[in-house]
Every structure is written in structure tokens, then in C-alpha cells.
TORVEX-350111 format. One line per field, with one value per residue (C-alpha): y, x, z; residue number from 1. Coordinates in nm, 3 decimals. Each point is the difference from the previous one (the first is absolute). Last residue first. Layout:
residues N
Y = [Y | ...]
X = [X | ...]
Z = [Z | ...]
pos = [NUM | ...]
***
This chain:
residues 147
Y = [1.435 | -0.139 | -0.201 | -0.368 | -0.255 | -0.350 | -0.251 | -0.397 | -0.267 | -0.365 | -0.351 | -0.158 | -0.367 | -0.133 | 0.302 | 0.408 | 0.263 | 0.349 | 0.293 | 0.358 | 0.282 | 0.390 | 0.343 | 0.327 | 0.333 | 0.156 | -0.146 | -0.348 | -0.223 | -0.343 | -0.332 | -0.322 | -0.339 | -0.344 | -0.249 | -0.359 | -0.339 | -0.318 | 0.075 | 0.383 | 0.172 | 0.377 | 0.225 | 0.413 | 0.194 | 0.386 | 0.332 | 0.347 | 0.037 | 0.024 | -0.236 | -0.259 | -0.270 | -0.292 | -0.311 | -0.240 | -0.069 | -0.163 | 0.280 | -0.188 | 0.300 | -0.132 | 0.230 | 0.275 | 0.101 | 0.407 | 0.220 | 0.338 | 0.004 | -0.387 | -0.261 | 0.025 | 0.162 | -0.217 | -0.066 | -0.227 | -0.141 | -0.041 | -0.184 | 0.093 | -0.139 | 0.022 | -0.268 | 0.071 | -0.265 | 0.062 | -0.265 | 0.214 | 0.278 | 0.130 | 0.274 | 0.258 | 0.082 | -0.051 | 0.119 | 0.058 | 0.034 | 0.266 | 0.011 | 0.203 | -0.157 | -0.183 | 0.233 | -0.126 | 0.369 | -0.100 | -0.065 | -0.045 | -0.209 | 0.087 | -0.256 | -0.130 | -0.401 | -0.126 | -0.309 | -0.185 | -0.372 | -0.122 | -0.369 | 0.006 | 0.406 | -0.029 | 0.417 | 0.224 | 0.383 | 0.211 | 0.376 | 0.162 | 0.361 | 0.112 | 0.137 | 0.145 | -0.087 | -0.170 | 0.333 | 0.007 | -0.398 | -0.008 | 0.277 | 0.158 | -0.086 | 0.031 | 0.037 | -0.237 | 0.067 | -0.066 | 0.007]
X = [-0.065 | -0.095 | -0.296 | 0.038 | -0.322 | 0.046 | -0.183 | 0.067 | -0.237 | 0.111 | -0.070 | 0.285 | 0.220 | -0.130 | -0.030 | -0.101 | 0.144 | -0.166 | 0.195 | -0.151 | 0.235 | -0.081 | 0.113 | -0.081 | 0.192 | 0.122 | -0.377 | -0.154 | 0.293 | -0.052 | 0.153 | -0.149 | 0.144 | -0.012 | 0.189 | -0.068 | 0.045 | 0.132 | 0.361 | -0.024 | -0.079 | 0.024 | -0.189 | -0.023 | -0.255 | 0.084 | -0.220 | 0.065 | 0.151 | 0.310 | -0.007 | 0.202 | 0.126 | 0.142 | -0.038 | 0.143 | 0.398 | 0.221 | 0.203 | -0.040 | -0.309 | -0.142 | -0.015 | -0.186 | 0.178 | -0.085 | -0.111 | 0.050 | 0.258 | -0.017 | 0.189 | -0.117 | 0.186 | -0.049 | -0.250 | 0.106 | -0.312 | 0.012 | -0.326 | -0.189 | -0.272 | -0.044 | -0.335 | -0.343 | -0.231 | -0.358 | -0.011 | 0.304 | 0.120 | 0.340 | 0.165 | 0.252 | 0.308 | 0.148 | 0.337 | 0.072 | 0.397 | 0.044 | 0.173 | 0.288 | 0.272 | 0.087 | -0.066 | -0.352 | -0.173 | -0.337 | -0.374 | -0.172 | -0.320 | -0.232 | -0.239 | -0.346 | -0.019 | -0.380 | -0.148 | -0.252 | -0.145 | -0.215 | 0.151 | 0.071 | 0.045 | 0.197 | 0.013 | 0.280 | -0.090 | 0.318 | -0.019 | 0.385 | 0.042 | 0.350 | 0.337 | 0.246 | 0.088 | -0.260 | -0.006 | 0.369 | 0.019 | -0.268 | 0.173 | -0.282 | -0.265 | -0.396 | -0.299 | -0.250 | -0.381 | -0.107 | 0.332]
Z = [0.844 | -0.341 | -0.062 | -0.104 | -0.057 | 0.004 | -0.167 | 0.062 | -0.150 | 0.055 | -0.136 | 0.055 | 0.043 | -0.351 | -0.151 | 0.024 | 0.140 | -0.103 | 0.103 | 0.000 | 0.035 | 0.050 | 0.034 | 0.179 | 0.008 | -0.316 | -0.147 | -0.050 | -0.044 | -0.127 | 0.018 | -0.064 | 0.129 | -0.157 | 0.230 | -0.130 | 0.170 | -0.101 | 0.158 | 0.053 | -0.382 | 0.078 | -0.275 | -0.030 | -0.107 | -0.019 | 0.024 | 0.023 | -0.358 | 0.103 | 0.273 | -0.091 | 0.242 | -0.044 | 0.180 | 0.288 | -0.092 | 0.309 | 0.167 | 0.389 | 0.083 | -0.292 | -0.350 | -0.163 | -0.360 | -0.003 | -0.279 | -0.113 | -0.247 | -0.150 | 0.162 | 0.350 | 0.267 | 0.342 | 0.211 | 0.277 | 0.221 | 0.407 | 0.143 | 0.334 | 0.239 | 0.393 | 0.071 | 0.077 | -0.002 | -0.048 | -0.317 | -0.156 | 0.149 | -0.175 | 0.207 | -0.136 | -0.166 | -0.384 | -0.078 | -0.403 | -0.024 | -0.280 | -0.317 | -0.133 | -0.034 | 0.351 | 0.313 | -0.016 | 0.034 | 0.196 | -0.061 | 0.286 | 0.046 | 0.247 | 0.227 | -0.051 | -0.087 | -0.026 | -0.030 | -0.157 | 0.030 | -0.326 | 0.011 | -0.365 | -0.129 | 0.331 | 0.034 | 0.098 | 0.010 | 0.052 | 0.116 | 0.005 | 0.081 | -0.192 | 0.086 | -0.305 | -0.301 | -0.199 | -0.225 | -0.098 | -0.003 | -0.336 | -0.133 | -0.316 | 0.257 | -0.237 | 0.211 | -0.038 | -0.033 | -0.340 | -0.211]
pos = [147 | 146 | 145 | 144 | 143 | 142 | 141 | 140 | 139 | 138 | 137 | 136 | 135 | 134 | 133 | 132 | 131 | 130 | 129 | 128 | 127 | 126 | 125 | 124 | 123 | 122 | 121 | 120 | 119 | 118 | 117 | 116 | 115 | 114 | 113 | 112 | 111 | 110 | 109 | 108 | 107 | 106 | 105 | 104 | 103 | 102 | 101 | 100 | 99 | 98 | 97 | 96 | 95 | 94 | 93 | 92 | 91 | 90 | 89 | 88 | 87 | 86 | 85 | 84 | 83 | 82 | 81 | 80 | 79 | 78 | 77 | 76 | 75 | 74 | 73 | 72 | 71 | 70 | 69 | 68 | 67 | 66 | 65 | 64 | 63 | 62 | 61 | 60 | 59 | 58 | 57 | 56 | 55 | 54 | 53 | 52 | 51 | 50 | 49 | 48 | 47 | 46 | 45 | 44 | 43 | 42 | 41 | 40 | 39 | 38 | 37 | 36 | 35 | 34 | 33 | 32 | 31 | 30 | 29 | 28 | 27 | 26 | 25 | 24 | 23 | 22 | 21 | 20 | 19 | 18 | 17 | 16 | 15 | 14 | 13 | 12 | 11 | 10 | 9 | 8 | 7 | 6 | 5 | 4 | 3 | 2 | 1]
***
């Protein structure tokens, strides 16, 4: 398993507060931006999931705006694993990490979500989304360190 670190509870090691880095680049247009914030993972009160809280600032062409998304992630089907959904319940991906690494696909209207997951150690993790389509052509990699 070159380089990934194997979770055995997916939502037992995102628990917790994290650093966020995000690099967002217009594979089209070239433009970048950056979001740095933290993300904290939190006890949903509901089953055993946790409320995903997202805070920071996004600067994109040298403007710097306030930036934050809520996800659910809930138990997944298999011991281990989580089902990640919309702050509003609606289904997003799953997410396996028992091997240290996961790919994961979103289709939004003509467009495609394909995100890669991997955790480098106890303490460091990453996701790489490609969105490509019609409306897209996006490159988004964020790097998580715990707090």
C-alpha cells in the first residue's frame, strides 16, 4: 500500500478539528485560488455520525471572501465506513478508508465529481476532486492536518 495509511473507523479518525489547505484551479481559464480555514468534525447527535463544519476564506482572483460548507457523515454500511451526504440529507459519496485510499464519483447535472481520498499517516489526509463536463473543468486538492 505505497504510502497510505490504513483507518479501520473511517469517523473515529476524522473526528476531531483539522487544518484545511484547498487549491482550486480552472483547468480552462487557468485562474487558481485558495480556501485556508479548519474543518471540524463533530458528534451529530443522530446515530453516530458527525456534522462536518467547514471555516475559512476562499480568495479567488485577489478577492477574499468568508467561505464554509456543512457535510453529514453518517455510518456507512460496512464496519468502518461512512455514507457522506449534503448538509439538507441528500446522498454525496461513500467513504472507505480502509485501505488508505478511496475514489468516490458525484454525477451533478452533466458534470462529474471524481474525488480521491487518501490518508498519509494518524495525522494527515487527502482528497483530490476532478470535475469535469459541460459546465466544469476543475481541479480541487485539499490537504487536512489534524489540530
Amino acid at each position: 500500500m505505497d504510502g497510505y495509511w490504513a483507518v479501520p473507523d473511517v469517523l473515529a479518525f476524522l473526528a476531531g478539528r483539522w487544518r484545511v489547505e484547498r487549491l482550486v484551479r480552472d483547468l480552462g481559464s487557468g485562474d487558481e485560488g485558495r480556501f485556508t480555514g479548519a474543518t471540524d468534525f463533530t458528534p451529530d447527535g443522530d446515530g453516530g455520525g458527525l456534522v462536518h463544519r467547514e471555516t475559512g476564506t476562499f480568495v479567488w482572483r485577489g478577492v477574499a471572501r468568508p467561505a464554509e460548507r456543512t457535510l453529514l457523515f453518517r455510518p456507512g454500511s460496512w464496519p468502518g465506513t461512512a455514507e457522506v451526504r449534503f448538509a439538507d440529507g441528500r446522498p454525496f459519496h461513500g467513504l472507505d478508508l480502509t485501505s488508505g485510499r478511496h475514489t468516490a464519483d458525484y454525477p451533478c447535472s452533466a458534470d462529474l465529481y471524481r474525488g480521491e481520498f487518501t490518508v498519509t499517516d494518524a495525522d494527515h489526509w487527502r482528497t483530490v476532486w476532478r470535475v469535469g463536463g459541460p459546465a466544469k473543468d476543475l481541479l480541487l486538492v485539499t490537504e487536512y492536518g489534524r489540530v
